[in-house]
C-alpha positions in Angstrom: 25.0 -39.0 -10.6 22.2 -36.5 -11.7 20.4 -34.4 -9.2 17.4 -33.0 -10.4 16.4 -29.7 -8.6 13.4 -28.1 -8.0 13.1 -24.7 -7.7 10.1 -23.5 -5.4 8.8 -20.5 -5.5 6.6 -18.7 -2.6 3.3 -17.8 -4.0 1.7 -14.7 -2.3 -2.1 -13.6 -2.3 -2.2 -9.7 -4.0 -2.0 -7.8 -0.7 1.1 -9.8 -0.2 2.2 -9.4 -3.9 1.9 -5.3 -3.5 4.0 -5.9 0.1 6.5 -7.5 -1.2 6.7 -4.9 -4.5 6.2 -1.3 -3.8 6.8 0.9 -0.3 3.7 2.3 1.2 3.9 5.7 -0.1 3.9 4.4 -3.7 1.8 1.4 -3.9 -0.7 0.7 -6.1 -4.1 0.0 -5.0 -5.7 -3.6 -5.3 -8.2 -2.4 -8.2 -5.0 -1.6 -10.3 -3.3 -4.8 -9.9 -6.9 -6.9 -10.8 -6.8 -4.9 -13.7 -3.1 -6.1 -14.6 -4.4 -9.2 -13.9 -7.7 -9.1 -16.0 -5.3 -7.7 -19.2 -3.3 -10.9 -18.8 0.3 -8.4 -18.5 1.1 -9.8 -15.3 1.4 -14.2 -14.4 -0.6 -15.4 -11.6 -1.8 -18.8 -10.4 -5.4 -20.3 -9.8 -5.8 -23.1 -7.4 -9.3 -23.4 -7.4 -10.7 -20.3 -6.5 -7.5 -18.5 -5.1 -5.5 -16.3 -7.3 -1.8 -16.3 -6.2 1.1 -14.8 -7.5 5.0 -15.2 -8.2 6.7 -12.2 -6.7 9.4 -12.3 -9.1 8.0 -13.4 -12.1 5.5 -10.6 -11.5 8.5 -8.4 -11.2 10.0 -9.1 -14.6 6.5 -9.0 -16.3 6.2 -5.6 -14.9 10.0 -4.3 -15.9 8.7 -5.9 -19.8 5.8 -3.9 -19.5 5.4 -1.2 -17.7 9.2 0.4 -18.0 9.6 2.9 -20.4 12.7 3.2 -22.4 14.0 6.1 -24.3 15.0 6.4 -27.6 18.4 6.6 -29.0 19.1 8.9 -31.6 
């Protein structure tokens, strides 16, 4: 017999999403993470007009695009 399993996710609202991501001496403000938003480098969701997020899929958008890695010579 086949089980099929669903993964669920929490979605968060971006106060929650900067919460959940970054300590309060280095968090980002809320006009930084609209702009992450508005250039499409991190995934959200719209359910009508509320934009939530996927704390880890957020996460590894961010560690694609935002880390910086060093060359190797």
């Amino acid at each position: 017999m086949q089980t099929n399993t669903i993964q669920t996710a929490k979605l968060v609202d971006a106060n929650g999403l900067l919460e959940a991501l970054f300590d309060e001496t280095s968090r980002p403000s809320l006009r930084w993470l609209r702009q992450m938003q508005a250039q499409r480098k991190i995934p959200y969701v719209k359910i009508g007009h509320l934009v939530r997020f996927n704390v880890e899929e957020v996460q590894n958008a961010l560690n694609e695009t935002c880390t910086v890695r060093t060359r190797k010579h």
